[in-house]
N, C-alpha and C positions, 0 to 999 in steps of 0.2 A: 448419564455419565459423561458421555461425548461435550456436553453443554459446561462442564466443570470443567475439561480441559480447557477447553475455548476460553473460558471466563477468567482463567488464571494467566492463558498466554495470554490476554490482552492485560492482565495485570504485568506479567512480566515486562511487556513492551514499554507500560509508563514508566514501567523499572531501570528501563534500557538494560537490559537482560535476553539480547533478542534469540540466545543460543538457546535458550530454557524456554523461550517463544514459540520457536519450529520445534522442537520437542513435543512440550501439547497440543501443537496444530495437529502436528502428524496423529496423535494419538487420538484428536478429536474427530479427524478425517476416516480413519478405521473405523470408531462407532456410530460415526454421523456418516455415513457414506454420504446420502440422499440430500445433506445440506455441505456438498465440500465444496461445492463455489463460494459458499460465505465464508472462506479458507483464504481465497486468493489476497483481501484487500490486507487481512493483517501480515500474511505470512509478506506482502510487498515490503510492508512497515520493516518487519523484521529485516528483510536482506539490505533497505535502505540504510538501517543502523549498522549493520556490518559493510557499508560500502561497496557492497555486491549488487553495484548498479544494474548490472545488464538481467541479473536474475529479480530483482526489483520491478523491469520494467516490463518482464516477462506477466510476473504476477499481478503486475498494478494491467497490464493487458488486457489479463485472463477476467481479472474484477469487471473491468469496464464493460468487457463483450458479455459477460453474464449477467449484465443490466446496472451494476453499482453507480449510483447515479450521486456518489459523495464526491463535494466540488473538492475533497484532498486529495483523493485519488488519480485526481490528473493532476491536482499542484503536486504532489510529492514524484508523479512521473514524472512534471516537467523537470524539478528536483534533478530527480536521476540521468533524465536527455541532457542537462545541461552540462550534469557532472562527466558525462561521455564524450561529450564536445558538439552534441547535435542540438543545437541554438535554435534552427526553425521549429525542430520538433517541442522543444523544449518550450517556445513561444506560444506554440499553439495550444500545449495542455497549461499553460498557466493563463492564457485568453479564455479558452471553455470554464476552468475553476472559477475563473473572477466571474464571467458568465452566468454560473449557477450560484454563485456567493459575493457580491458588489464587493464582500467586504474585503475581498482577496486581491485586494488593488497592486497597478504596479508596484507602489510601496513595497508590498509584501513579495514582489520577485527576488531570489536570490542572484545574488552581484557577482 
């Protein structure tokens, strides 16, 4: 049941629907206890769309140290460091993303 929420918050989020997002995270997180790290990268997504950078980068954190090894996860922190004002930091997760994905070129850095 846990896997249904998940499935649908990740539908909400292509929905940009992020409020209805954290909603079934949360509820996937109660019956998935044993997998709530797989929680962190989208609930980031989520607070990214609401411009809740700092809780964003919290989460996008919490993914990385739990092994998420998805090169968006540090582009969408860089995202968030940038939109906070911290440029180095923000440099460096958009250097690792391009890193693990060529395809993530400066091009693709937000101006």
């Amino acid at each position: 049941m846990g896997r249904t929420y998940y499935n649908r918050a990740i539908a909400y989020l292509r929905l940009a629907r992020p409020n209805e997002a954290l909603t079934d995270l949360e509820r996937a997180r109660v019956l998935m206890p044993l997998q709530a790290t797989t929680l962190h990268f989208p609930r980031g997504n989520a607070y990214l769309q609401l411009a809740r950078y700092r809780d964003a980068i919290a989460e996008f954190d919490r993914a990385i140290e739990s092994g998420v090894r998805d090169p968006y996860a540090y582009y969408n922190r860089g995202v968030c460091k940038s939109r906070i004002g911290d440029s180095d930091g923000a440099a460096a997760d958009f250097r690792e993303a391009h890193r693990l994905n060529p395809a993530l070129g400066s091009a693709a850095t937000p101006g």
